[in-house]
C-alpha positions as CSV (number, residue, x, y, z in Angstrom):
1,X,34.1,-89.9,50.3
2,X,36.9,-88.3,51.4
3,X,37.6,-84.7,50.7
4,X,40.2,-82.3,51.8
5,X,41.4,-78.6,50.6
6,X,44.6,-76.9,49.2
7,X,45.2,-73.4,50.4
8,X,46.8,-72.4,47.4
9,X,48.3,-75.1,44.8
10,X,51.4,-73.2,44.7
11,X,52.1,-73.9,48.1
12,X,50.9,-77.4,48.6
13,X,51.5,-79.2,45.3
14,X,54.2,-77.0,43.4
15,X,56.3,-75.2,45.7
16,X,56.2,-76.1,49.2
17,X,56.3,-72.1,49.9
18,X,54.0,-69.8,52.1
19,X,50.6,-69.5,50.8
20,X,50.6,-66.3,50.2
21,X,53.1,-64.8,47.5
22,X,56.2,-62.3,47.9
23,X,55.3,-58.9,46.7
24,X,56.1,-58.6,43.1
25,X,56.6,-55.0,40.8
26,X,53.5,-54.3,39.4
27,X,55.2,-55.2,35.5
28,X,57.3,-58.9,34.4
29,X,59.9,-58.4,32.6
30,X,59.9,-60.3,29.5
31,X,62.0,-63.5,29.0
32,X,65.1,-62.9,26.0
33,X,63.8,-66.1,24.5
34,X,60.2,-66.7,22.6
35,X,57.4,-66.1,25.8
36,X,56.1,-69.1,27.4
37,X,52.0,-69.0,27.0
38,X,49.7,-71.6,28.2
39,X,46.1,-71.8,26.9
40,X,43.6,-73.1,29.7
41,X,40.8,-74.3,27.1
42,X,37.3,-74.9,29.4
43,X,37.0,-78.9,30.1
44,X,33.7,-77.8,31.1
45,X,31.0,-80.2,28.9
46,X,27.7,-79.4,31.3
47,X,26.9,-76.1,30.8
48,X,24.5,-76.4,28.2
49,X,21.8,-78.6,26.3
50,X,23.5,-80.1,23.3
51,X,26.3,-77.5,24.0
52,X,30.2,-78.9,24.8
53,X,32.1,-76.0,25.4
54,X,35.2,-77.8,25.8
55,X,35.0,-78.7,22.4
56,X,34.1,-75.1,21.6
57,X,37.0,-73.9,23.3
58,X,39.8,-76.1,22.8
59,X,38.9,-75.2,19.2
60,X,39.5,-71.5,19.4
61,X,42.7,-72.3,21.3
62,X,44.0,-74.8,19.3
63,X,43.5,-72.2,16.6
64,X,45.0,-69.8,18.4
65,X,48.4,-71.6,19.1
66,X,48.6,-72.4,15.1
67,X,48.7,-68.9,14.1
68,X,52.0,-67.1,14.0
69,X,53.7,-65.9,15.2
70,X,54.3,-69.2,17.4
71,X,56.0,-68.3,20.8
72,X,56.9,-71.1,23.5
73,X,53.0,-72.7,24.1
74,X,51.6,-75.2,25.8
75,X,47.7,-76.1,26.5
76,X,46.7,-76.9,29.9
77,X,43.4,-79.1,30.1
78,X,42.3,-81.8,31.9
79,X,39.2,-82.8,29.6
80,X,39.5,-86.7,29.6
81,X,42.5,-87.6,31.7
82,X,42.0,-90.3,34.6
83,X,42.7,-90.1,38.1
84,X,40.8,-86.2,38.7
85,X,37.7,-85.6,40.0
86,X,35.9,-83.2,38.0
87,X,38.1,-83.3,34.3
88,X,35.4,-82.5,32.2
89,X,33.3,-80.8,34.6
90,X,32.7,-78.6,37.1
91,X,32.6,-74.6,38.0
92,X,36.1,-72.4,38.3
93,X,34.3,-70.3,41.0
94,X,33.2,-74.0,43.3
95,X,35.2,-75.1,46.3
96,X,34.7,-78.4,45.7
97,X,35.0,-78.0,42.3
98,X,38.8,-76.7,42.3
99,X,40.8,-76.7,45.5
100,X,39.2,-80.0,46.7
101,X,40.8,-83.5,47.5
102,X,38.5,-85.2,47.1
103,X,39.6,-89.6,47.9
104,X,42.9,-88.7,47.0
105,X,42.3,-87.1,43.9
106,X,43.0,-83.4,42.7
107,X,40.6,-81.9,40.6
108,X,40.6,-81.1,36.9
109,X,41.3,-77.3,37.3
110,X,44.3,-78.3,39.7
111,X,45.7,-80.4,37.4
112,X,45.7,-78.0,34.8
113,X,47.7,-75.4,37.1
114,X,49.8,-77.8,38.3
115,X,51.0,-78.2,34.6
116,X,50.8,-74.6,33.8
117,X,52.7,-73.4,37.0
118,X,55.5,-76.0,36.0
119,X,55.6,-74.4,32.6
120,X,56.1,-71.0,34.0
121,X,54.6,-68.6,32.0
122,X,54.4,-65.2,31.1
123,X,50.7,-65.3,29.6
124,X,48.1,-67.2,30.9
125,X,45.1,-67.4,28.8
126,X,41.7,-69.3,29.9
127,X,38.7,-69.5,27.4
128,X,35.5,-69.8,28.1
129,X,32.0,-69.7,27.0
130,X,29.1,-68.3,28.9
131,X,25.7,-69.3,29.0
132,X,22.6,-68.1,30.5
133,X,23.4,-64.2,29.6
134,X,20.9,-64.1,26.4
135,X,23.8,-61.8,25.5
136,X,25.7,-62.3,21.8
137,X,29.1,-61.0,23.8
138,X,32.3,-61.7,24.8
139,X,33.7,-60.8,28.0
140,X,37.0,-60.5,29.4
141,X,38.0,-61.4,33.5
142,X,40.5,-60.4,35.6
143,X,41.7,-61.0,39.2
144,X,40.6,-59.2,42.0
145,X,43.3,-57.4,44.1
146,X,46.1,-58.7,41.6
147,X,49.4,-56.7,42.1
148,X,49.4,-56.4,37.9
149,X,45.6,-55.9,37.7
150,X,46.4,-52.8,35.2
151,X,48.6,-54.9,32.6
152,X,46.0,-57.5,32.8
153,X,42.9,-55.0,32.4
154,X,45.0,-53.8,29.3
155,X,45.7,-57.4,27.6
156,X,42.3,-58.6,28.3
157,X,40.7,-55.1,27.2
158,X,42.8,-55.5,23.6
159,X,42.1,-59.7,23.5
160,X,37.9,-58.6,23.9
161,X,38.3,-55.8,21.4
162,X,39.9,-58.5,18.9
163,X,37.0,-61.0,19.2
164,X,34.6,-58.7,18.8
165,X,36.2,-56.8,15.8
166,X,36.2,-60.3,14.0
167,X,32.7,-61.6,14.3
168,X,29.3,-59.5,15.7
169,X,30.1,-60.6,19.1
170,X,28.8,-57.2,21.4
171,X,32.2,-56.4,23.3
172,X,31.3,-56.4,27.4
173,X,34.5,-54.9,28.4
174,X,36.8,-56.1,31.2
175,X,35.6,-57.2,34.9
176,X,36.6,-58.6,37.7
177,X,36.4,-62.1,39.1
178,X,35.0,-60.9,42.3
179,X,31.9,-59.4,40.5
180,X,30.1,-62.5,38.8
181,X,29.2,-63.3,42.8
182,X,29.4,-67.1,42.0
183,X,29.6,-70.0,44.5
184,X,32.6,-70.1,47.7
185,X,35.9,-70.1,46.1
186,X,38.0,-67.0,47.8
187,X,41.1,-65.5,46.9
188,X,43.2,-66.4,50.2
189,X,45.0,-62.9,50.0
190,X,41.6,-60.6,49.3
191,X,39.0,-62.7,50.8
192,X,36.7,-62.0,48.0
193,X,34.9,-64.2,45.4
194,X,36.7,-64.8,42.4
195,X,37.9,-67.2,39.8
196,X,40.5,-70.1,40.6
197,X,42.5,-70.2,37.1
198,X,42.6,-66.8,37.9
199,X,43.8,-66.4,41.4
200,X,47.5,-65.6,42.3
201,X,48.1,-68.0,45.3
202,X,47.4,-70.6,42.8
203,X,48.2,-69.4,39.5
204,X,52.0,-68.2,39.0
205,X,51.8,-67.0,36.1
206,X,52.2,-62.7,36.3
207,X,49.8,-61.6,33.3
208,X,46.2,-63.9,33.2
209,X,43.3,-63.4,31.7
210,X,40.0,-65.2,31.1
211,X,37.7,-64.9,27.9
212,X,33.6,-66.0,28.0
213,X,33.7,-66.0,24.7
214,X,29.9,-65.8,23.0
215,X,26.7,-67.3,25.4
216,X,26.5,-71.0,24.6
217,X,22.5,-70.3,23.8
218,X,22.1,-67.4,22.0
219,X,26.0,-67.1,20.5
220,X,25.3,-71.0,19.8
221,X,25.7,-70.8,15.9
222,X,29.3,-69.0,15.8
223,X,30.5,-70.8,18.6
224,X,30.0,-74.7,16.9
225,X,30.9,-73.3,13.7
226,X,34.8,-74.7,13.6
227,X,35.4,-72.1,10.4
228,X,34.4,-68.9,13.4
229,X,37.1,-70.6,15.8
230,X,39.5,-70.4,13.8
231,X,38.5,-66.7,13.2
232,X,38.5,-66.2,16.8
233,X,42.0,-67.6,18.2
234,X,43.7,-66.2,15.5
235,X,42.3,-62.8,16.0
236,X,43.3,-63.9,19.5
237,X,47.0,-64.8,19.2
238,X,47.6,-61.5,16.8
239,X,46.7,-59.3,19.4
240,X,48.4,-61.3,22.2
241,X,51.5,-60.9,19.8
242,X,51.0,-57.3,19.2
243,X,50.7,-56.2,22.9
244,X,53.3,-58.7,23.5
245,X,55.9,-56.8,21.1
246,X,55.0,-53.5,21.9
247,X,55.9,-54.2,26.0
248,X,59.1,-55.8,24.4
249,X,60.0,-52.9,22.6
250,X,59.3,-50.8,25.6
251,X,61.4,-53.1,28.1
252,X,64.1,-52.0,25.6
253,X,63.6,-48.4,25.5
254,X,64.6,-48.0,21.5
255,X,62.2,-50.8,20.1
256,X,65.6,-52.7,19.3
């Protein structure tokens, strides 16, 4: 088996730039036309006994990109395509898991930023579910070191609040990638742990987040009940839309 590494998928797959990304102002402006989001639904279907999260999540985000208002969206996931290593498996915090080459082959979680980075969008949204916790919660992450950490603290803050205000989910707040401590994938700018949807040297998008939505043991219930993910993404996609039209309205200084 042959295995190799990407320093940054922007660089090596997309772009053919630097690894490391120009500075950027700490807020995107927002595009004149409808907001290109991409949905990152886990492909993850080992991370629990009789549990498929990808299932569970491409539900809620499925649900999600049906509620209106419907902006420019796109999913991102590699659960059952051919040719990846690691499509329907595998940890967003694992080298060899993400950044890997493994005989040729990118991963899943490559794959899936390869497609969102060509999208380019404004909102990035990865759902998850987490497992292990023995906590009824939902948790929101955010990147490390990010040059719009702040916005992204805000949207996930508001996305966590929605969840929880629509089912008895306990709300965990916002963290940051670098503090779950998991496994060897780095952000190349910080050096610290953290999460590879959510890393900026691979991710182009300016504003992403990432929901653990519920624990796949104790949350188990709400989470395979296909009526409470529909609950969930729409709750979801209205406050994405709210916060959405409340930056517009501030990019244009009268709320015109």
């Amino acid at each position: 088996m042959r295995t190799a590494f990407l320093p940054a998928l922007g660089a090596v797959v997309l772009f053919g730039t630097a690894c490391r990304p120009a500075a950027r102002p700490a807020t995107a402006p927002l595009p004149a036309a409808a907001p290109v989001v991409v949905w990152q639904p886990s492909h993850q279907t080992d991370t629990g006994t009789d549990f498929n999260e990808a299932e569970v999540s491409n539900g809620i985000a499925v649900a999600a990109m049906a509620t209106q208002p419907v902006f420019n969206e796109s999913k991102v996931w590699s659960h059952g395509v051919s040719g990846l290593h690691h499509a329907n498996v595998g940890s967003n915090t694992m080298i060899a898991h993400t950044s890997a080459v493994v005989d040729g082959q990118l991963s899943g979680y490559t794959y899936e930023l390869q497609q969102s980075n060509t999208l380019a969008p404004t909102v990035f949204i990865s759902l998850h579910n987490n497992g292990g916790t023995n906590r009824h919660a939902v948790w929101g992450y955010i990147h490390d070191g990010d040059s719009f950490e702040s916005e992204n603290r805000a949207l996930a803050a508001r996305l966590v609040a929605a969840i929880a205000a629509v089912t008895d989910l306990e709300n965990r707040g916002v963290l940051l990638d670098s503090s779950t401590g998991r496994n060897d994938y780095r952000c190349a700018t910080t050096g610290r742990l953290g999460f590879y949807s959510l890393d900026e040297n691979v991710n182009k998008a300016p504003y992403r987040v990432l929901l653990e939505i519920g624990d796949n043991g104790v949350s188990r219930a709400l989470l395979q009940d296909p009526a409470k993910q529909q609950i969930m993404g729409a709750a979801i996609k209205r406050e994405l839309a709210a916060w959405l039209g409340e930056r517009k309205q501030g990019q244009n200084g009268d709320g015109s």
